[in-house]
C-alpha positions in Angstrom: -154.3 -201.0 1.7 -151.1 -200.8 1.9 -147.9 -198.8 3.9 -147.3 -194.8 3.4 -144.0 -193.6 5.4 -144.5 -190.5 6.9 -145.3 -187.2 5.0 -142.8 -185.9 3.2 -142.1 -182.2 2.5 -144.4 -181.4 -0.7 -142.6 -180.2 -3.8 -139.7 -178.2 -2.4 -138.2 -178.5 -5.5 -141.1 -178.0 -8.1 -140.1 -177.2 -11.9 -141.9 -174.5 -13.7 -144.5 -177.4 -15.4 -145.4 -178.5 -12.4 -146.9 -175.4 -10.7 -149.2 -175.0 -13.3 -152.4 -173.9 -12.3 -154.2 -177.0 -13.7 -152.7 -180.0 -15.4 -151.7 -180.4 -19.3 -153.3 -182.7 -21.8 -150.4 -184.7 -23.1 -150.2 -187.7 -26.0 -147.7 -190.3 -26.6 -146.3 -190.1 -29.9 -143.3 -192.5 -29.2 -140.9 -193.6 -32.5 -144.0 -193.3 -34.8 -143.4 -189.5 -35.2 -139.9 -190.3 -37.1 -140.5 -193.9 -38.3 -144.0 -193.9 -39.5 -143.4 -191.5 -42.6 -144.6 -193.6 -45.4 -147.9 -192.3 -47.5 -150.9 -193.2 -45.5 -148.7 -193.9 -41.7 -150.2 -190.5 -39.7 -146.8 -188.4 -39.4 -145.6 -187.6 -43.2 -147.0 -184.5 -43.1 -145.4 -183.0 -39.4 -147.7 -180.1 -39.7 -150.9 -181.8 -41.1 -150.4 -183.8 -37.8 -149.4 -181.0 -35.6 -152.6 -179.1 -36.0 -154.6 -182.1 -36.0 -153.4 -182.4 -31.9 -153.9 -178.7 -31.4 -157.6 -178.5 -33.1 -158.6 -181.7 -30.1 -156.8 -179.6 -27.7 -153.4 -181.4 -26.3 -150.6 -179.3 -24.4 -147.6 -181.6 -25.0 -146.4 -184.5 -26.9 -144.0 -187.6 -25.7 -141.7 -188.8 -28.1 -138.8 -190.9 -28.3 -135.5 -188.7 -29.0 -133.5 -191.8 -29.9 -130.5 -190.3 -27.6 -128.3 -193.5 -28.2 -128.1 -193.1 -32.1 -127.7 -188.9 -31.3 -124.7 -189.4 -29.6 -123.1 -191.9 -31.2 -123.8 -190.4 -34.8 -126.5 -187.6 -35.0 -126.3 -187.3 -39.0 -125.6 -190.7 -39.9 -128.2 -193.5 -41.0 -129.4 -196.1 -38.9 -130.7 -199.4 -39.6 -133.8 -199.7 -36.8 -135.2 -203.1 -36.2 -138.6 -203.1 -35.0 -139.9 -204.3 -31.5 -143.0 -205.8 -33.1 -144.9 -206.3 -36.2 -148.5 -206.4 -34.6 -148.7 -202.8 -33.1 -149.2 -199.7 -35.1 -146.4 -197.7 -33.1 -143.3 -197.1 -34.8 -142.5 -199.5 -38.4 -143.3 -203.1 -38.5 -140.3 -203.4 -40.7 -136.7 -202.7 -40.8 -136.0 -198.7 -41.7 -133.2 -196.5 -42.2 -133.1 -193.6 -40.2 -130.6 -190.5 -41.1 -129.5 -187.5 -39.6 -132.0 -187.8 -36.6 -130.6 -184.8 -34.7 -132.0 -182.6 -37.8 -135.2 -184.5 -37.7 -135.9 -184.0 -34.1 -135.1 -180.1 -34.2 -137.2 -179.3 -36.9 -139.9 -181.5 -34.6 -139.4 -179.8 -31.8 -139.7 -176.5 -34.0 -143.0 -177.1 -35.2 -144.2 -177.9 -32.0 -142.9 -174.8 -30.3 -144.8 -172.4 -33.5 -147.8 -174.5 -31.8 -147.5 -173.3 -28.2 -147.1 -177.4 -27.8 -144.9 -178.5 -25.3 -142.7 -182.0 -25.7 -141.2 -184.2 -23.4 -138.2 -186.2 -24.3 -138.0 -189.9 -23.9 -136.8 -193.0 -25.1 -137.7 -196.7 -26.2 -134.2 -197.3 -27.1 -134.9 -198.8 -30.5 -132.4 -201.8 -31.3 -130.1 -201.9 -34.6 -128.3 -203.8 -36.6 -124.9 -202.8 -34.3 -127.0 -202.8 -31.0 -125.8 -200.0 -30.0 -127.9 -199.9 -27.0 -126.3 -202.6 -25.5 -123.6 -200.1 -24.9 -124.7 -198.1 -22.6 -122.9 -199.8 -20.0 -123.2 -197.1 -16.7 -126.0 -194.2 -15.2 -122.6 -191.9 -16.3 -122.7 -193.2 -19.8 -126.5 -193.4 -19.6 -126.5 -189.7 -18.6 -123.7 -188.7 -21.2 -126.2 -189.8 -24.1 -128.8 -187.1 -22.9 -126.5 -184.5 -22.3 -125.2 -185.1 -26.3 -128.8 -184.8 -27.4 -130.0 -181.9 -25.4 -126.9 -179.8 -25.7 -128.2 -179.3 -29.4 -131.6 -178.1 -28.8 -130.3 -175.8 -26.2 -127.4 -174.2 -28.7 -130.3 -173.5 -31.7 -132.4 -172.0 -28.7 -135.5 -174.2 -28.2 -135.1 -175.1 -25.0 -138.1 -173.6 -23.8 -140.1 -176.6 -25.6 -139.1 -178.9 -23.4 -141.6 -180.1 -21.1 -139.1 -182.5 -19.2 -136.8 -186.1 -19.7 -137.9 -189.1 -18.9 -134.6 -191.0 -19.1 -136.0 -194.6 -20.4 -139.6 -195.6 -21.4 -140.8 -197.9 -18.5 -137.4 -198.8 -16.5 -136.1 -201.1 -16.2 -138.0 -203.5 -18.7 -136.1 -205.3 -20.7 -137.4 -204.8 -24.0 -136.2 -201.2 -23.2 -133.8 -201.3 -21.2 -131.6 -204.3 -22.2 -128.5 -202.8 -21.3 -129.2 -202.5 -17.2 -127.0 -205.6 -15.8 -129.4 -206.3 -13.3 -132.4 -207.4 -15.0 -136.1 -206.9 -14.5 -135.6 -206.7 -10.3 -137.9 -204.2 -10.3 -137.5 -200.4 -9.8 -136.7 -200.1 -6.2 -134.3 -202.6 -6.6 -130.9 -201.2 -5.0 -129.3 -201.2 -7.9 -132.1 -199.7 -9.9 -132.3 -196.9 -7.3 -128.6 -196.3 -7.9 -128.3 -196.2 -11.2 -131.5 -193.5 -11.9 -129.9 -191.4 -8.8 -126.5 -191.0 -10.4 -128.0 -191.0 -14.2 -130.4 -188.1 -12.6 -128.0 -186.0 -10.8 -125.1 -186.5 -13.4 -127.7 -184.8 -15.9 -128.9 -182.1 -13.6 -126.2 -180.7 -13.2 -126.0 -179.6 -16.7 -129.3 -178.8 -17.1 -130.7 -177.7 -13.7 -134.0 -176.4 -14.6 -135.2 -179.2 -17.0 -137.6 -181.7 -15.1 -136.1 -185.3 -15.0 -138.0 -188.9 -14.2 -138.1 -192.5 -15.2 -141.3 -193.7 -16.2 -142.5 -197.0 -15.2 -145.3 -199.3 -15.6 -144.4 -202.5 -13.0 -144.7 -202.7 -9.3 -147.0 -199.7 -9.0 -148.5 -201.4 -6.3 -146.0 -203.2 -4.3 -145.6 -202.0 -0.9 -142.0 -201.5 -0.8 -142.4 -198.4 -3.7 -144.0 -196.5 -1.2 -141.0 -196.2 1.2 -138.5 -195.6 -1.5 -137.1 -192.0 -1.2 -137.1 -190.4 -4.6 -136.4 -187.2 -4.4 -134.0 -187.2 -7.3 -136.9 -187.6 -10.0 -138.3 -184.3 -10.7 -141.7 -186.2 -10.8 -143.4 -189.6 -11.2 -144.6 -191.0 -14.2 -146.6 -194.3 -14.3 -148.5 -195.6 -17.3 -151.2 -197.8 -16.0 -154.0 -199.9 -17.5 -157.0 -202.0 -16.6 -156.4 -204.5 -19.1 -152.7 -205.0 -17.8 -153.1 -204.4 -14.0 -155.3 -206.4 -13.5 -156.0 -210.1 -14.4 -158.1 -208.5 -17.6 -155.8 -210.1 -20.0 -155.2 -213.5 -17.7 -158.8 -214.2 -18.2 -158.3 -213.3 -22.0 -155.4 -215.4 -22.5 -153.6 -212.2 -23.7 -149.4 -212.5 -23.7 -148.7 -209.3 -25.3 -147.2 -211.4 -28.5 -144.9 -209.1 -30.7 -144.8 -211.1 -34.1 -147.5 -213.5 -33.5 -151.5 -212.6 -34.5 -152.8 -214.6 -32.0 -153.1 -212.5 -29.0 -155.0 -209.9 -31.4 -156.9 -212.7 -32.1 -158.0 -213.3 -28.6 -158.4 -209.5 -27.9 -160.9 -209.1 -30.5 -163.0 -212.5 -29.4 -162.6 -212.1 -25.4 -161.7 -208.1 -24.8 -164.8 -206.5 -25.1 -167.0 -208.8 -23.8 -165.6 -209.6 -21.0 -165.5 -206.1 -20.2 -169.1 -205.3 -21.4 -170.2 -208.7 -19.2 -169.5 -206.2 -15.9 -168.3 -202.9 -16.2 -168.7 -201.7 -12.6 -166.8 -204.8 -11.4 -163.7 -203.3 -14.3 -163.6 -200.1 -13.4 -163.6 -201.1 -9.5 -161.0 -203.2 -9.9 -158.8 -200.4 -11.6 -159.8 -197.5 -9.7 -158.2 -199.2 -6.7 -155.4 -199.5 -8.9 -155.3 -195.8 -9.0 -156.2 -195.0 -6.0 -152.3 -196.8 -4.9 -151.3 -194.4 -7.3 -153.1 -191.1 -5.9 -151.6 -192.6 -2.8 -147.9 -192.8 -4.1 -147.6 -189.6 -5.2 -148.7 -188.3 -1.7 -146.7 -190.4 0.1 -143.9 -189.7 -2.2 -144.0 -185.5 -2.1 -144.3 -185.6 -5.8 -147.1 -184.8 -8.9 -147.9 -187.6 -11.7 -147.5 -187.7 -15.1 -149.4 -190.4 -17.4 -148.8 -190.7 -21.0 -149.9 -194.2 -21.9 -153.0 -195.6 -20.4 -156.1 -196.7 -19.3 -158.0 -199.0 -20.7 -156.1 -201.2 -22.5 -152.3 -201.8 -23.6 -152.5 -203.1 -26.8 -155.5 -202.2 -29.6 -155.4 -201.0 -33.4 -158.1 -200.7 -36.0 -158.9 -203.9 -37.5 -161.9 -206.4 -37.8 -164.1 -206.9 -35.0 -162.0 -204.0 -32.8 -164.1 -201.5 -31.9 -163.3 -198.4 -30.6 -166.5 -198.2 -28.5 -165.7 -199.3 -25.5 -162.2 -198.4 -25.3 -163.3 -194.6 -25.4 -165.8 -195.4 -22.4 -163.5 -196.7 -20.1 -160.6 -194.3 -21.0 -162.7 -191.1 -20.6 -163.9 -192.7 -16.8 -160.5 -192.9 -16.1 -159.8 -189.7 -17.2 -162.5 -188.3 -15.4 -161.4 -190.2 -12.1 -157.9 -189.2 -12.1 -158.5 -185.8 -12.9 -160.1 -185.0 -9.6 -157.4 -186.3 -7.4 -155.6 -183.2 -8.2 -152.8 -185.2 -8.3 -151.6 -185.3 -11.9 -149.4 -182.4 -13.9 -150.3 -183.7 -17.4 -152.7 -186.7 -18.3 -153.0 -188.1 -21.3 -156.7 -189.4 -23.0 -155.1 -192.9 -24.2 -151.4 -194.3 -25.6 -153.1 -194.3 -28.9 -154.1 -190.9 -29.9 -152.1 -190.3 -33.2 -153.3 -189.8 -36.1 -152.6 -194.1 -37.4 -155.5 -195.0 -34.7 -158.1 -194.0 -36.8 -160.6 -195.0 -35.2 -159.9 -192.5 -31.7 -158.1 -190.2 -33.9 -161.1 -189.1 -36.1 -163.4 -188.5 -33.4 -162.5 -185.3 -32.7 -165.3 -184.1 -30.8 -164.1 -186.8 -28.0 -160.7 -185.6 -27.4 -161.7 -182.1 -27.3 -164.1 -183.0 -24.4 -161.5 -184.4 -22.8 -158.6 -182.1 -23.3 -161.2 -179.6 -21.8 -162.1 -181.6 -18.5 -157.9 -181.9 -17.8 -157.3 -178.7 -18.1 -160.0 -177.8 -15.9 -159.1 -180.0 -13.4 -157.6 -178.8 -10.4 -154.0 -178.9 -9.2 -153.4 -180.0 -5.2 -150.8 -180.6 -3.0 -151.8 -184.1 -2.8 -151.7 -184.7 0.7 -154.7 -185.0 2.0 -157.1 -188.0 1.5 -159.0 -188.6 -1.6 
C-alpha cells in the first residue's frame, strides 16, 4: 500500500506509560474543562465530572493547559475568543479567564485523588492581544512549556502527568497560526525542525516526561513513513471516517465554524449515507488504520488517539442521533485495539459530560473502557 523503510530499533527509549502492560482508556477534554463553567455546561462541578469519568472507567484525560497565557501571565485575566460558535467544545462566546495556573493545579489535583492520569496539550486559544501569534521560534515554543510545567513539578504533582503533546494537530493553522511556514504538512523540513528543537529544548528539563505533536493531516502520505522521528516520545494521530475519507465530500460538509449550515447537512446526509452501506464505511476506514498500524511499526513507536472515529464534528440537537455514532466508534475501538499497537485509546472526542447523548449512556463506555484495557500491548512489528 504504501513504502515502510526498514525496521527500526523498537522503543529503545520507552517512557514509563508506554510499557504498560495493556493500553489506557483516555478522553479529550480540551478548553471545555476551564471554559465551559456556566450552570448546565458539564464541568462546573470538577468533581461531579471527575467521578462521572472514573464510574465509565477512563485512565487519563487530555486537556488544553493554555501554556501561552501561563507564561505570559499565570494569574492574570484573559479575554479568549472562541474558534467557533457551532461546536459544544470550549465557549461559543467571548470569556474571561483568570489566574489559569491555579485553575489547572487544582485540575490536575483532583485528577491525581482519582488515580486519573492527564496529558497536557494545547489548542492555543486566540485573544484579544493574540498573544499566540508570538510565539515566534521551537526555543520560545519550548520556553512556554517549561513556564507551565515548572509549576506543577514545584507543588509536587508531577506524577499526574501522563505526557505533552506540544500543539493540538500541528501544524494547522487554526492552531498553530504562529508557525511561519504554513500548512506544508508535518514532514515538511521546516516542520521537522522546528518539533526536533521544541522537543529536545524541553527534554532536557524534564527528561522523563513523554513528549509528541499530535496530528490529524497526511496520515497516509507516503513520505511520513520515511521520516525519522525519534525525538517524539510517541505518535499521536486523531483519525476519522467522516474526515479521512470522502464521507463529508459526499455530504457537502466544510467544517463551518460560525455558520449552521454544515450541521444542517450533517443531520440530512450523515447518517444515511452511512446507514445506506456500512461495510463499504468501515472498509474504507479500516484501511485508513491499517496505514496507521503500519506507521507506528515502521516508525519504532506506540500510538496514542484521543479524538476519533467516526465523525469530527456532532452535538445533541434535532434529528442527531447518537445511534449510529456509538456503532461505528465502538468497531473502531474494537479494531484498533487488537493491533496491539496503541498506549491509550480513547472511545470518541466527545465523551464529556455536554454530549449528553454519549455521556449518559454509561453502560457503553464502561464496555469499552473494559475491552482497552484488556487489550494487549505488542511490539508492533510484525504484520497485522
Amino acid at each position: 500500500m504504501f513504502f515502510i523503510r526498514k525496521q527500526a530499533t523498537f522503543f529503545m527509549h520507552m517512557p514509563a506509560f508506554l510499557s504498560l502492560s495493556h493500553p489506557l482508556s483516555i478522553t479529550m477534554w480540551d478548553f471545555s474543562w476551564l471554559e465551559r463553567r456556566w450552570p448546565g455546561a458539564g464541568y462546573e462541578d470538577w468533581d461531579r465530572a471527575l467521578d462521572g469519568l472514573v464510574e465509565r472507567g477512563y485512565d487519563a484525560i487530555r486537556i488544553d493547559a493554555y501554556p501561552h497565557f501561563i507564561a505570559q501571565d499565570p494569574v492574570g485575566e484573559w479575554e479568549v475568543l472562541p474558534p467557533w460558535n457551532q461546536q459544544d467544545w470550549g465557549s461559543p462566546a467571548r470569556i474571561r479567564l483568570s489566574n489559569i495556573r491555579s485553575s489547572l493545579l487544582e485540575f490536575l489535583e483532583k485528577c491525581g485523588e482519582r488515580k486519573l492520569k492527564v496529558a497536557l496539550s494545547s489548542w492555543f486559544q486566540n485573544d484579544i492581544t493574540e498573544i499566540r501569534k508570538t510565539i515566534a521560534s521551537p526555543r520560545v515554543h519550548a520556553e512556554i512549556w517549561r513556564k507551565t510545567l515548572e509549576p506543577i513539578y514545584q507543588a509536587g504533582l508531577s506524577d499526574i502527568l501522563l505526557y505533552v503533546d506540544f500543539c493540538n494537530e500541528w501544524p494547522l493553522s487554526a492552531w498553530a497560526p504562529f508557525f511561519p511556514h504554513g500548512e506544508k504538512g508535518w514532514f515538511s523540513s521546516q516542520s521537522m525542525q522546528w518539533m526536533k528543537e521544541s522537543t529536545d529544548r524541553l527534554r532536557q528539563a524534564f527528561p522523563s516526561l513523554p513528549l509528541t505533536y499530535s496530528m490529524t493531516t497526511d496520515l497516509d502520505a507516503p513520505a511520513s513513513y520515511n521520516q525519522d522521528l525519534g525525538f517524539l516520545d510517541f505518535l499521536e494521530p486523531h483519525h476519522w471516517m467522516a474526515g479521512h475519507t470522502d464521507f463529508y465530500d459526499r455530504i457537502g460538509y466544510q467544517y463551518e465554524r460560525f455558520d449552521s449550515a454544515g450541521y444542517e447537512k450533517v443531520v440530512k446526509y450523515a447518517e444515511r449515507l452511512y446507514r445506506s452501506d456500512e461495510d463499504y464505511w468501515k472498509q474504507m476506514f479500516a484501511k485508513r488504520l491499517d496505514t496507521l498500524i503500519a506507521w507506528s511499526r515502521s516508525a519504532g513507536r506506540r500510538l496514542v488517539t484521543t479524538e476519533g472515529w467516526a465523525i469530527v464534528d456532532y452535538k445533541d440537537g434535532p434529528g442527531l442521533d447518537w445511534g449510529w455514532v456509538k456503532e461505528l466508534n465502538a468497531w473502531a475501538v474494537e479494531y484498533v485495539a487488537t493491533s496491539g499497537c496503541w498506549a491509550a485509546i480513547c472511545t470518541s472526542n466527545f465523551c464529556g459530560p455536554q454530549f449528553h447523548g454519549m455521556w449518559n449512556d454509561v453502560d457503553w463506555h464502561r464496555r469499552l473502557t473494559h475491552l482497552i484495557r484488556q487489550a494487549p500491548l505488542l511490539s508492533c512489528s510484525n504484520d497485522r
